[in-house]
N, C-alpha and C positions, 0 to 999 in steps of 0.2 A: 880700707886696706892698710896693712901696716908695711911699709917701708923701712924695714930696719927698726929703729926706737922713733919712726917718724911715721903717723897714721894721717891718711891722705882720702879723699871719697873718689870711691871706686866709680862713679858716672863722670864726672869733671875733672879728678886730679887735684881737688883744692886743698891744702892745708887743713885740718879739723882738731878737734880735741880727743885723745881717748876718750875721755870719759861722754861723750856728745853722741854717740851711735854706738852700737855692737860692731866689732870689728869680724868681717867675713872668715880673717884666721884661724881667730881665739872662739867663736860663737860657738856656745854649745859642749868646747870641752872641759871642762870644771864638769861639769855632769858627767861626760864619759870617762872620763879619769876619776871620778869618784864612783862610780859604778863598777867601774873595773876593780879598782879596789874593795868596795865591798863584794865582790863576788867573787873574789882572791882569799880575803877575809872568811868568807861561809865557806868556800871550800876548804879553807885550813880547819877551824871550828870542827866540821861534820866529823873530818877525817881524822882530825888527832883528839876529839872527844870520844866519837865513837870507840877510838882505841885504846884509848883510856881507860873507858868502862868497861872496855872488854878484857882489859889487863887485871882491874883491878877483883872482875867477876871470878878469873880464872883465878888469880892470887887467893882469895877467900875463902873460895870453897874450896882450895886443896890446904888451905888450913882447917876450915871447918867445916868439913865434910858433911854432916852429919846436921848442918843447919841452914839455912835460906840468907845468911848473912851478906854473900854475897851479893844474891840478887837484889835483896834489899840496899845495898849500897850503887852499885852497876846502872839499876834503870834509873832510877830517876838522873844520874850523871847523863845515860845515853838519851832519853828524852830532854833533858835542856839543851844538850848539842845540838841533838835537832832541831829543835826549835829555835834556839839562835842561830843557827849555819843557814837553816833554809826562810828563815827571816832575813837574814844579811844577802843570803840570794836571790831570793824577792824582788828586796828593795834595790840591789845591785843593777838587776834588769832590768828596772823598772826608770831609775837613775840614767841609765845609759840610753834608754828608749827616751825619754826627755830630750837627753843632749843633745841625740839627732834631729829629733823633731824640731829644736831650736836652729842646729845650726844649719838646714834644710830653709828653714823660715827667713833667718837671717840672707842665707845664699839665696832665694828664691826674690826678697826684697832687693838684695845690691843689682840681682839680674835686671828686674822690672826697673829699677833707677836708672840703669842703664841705656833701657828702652826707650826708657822718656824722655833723658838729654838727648840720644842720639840721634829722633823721630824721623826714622829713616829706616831701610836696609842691614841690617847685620847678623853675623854669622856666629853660630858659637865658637867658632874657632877665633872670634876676635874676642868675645867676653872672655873666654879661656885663659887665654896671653891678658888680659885688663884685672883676673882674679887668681890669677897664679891657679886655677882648678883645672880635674882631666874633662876635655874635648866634649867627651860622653855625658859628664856629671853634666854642665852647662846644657848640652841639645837638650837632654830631658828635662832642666828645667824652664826651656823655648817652648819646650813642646805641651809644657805646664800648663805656661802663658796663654799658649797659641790656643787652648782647649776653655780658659775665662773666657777668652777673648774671641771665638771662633767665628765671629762673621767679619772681623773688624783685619783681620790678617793674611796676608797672602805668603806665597814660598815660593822661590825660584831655588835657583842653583849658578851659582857662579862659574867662572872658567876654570876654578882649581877645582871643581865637582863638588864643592861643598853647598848644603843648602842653607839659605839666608832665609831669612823670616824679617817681612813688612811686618808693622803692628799699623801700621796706618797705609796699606794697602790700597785698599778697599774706599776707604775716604779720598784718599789721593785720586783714585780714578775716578769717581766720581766727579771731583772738583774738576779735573780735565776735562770730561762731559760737556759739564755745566759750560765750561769756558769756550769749551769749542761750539755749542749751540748757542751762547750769547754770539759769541763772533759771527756765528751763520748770520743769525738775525741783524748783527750790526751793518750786514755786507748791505749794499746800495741794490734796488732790484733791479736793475740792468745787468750789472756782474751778474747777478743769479739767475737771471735768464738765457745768459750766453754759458753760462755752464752745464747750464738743463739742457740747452742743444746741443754741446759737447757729448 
C-alpha cells in the first residue's frame, strides 16, 4: 500500500521497499493507461485516415474524371488506416484486459495476505478501510477466497450486518472438539458418573 511517497504492506503495516512487491495502487495501471491510449490512438488513425482517403478520392477524381487516379491513390491510404487503427485497437484492449487481470491478481494477493496475518474473523469492510478499495470490490474477492478454500471457511454476520468470513473456521472448531473430548476423557470417572445420573 502506498502511504503518500511511503509504501507500507498491507497485512502488517511494515515499512517496505517499492521496488520489493507490486503496490495494490499502482498494479496494473501502466497497462490500462497504455491501452487507453492505444485505443485513443486507433480511433484517431481509423477516423482521420479514413477521411483522408476519402478527401483525397473525392479531390482526384473531380480533377480526373475520366481516370481511376483517385481510387488508385485513396485505397490503399484507406486500407493502412485500417490496419493500423484496428491493430492499435486490438492491441489497446488487449493492454487494458492485462492490466486488470494484474491488478485483480495483485488485489486478490494483498487480500489473501491479509487473511493469513489476521488468522481469524474478518470483514470486508475492514480490508476495504486496510486497501483504500470499494466495500463490494474486496467481498468479491472473499468470496474468491472462500470458493479455493470452500471447506476450510465459515460466515457469520456481525452486529453491524455485515458478513465476516473465517478462513480457519472449520479447523478452529474442530480443535474445540478435540479439546473438549480430551477434557471428557481427562475428567476422573466418579465425576463422570454423577453427571451420567444428573
Amino acid at each position: 500500500m502506498l502511504r503518500g511517497l511511503e509504501s507500507r504492506c498491507a497485512a502488517c503495516g511494515a515499512s517496505r521497499s517499492l521496488l520489493a512487491a507490486p503496490s495494490v495502487a499502482l498494479a496494473g495501471q501502466p497497462s490500462r493507461l497504455g491501452g487507453a491510449a492505444a485505443s485513443i490512438a486507433g480511433l484517431s488513425v481509423l477516423v482521420l485516415g479514413l477521411s483522408l482517403s476519402l478527401g483525397v478520392l473525392l479531390l482526384l477524381q473531380s480533377i480526373f474524371p475520366a481516370h481511376v487516379v483517385g481510387w488508385a491513390v485513396a485505397l490503399p491510404m484507406a486500407a493502412a488506416s485500417l490496419l493500423f487503427g484496428l491493430l492499435l485497437l486490438f492491441g489497446g484492449s488487449r493492454l487494458r484486459r492485462h492490466g486488470t487481470a494484474r491488478q485483480q491478481a495483485v488485489q486478490l494477493a494483498a487480500v489473501k495476505s491479509m487473511v493469513q496475518h489476521r488468522k481469524g474473523p474478518i470483514s470486508a469492510y475492514e480490508i476495504a478501510g486496510q486497501l483504500e478499495l470499494p466495500e463490494a470490490q474486496v467481498d468479491t474477492l472473499l468470496t474468491q477466497l472462500a470458493r479455493e478454500q470452500a471447506t476450510a471457511v465459515t460466515l457469520d454476520v456481525d452486529p453491524e450486518g455485515r458478513v465476516v468470513y473465517d478462513f480457519e473456521g472449520e479447523e478452529r472448531r474442530w480443535r474445540v472438539l478435540e479439546e473438549q473430548d480430551d477434557a471428557t476423557e481427562a475428567e476422573p470417572a466418579p465425576e463422570r458418573r454423577a453427571e451420567r445420573r444428573k
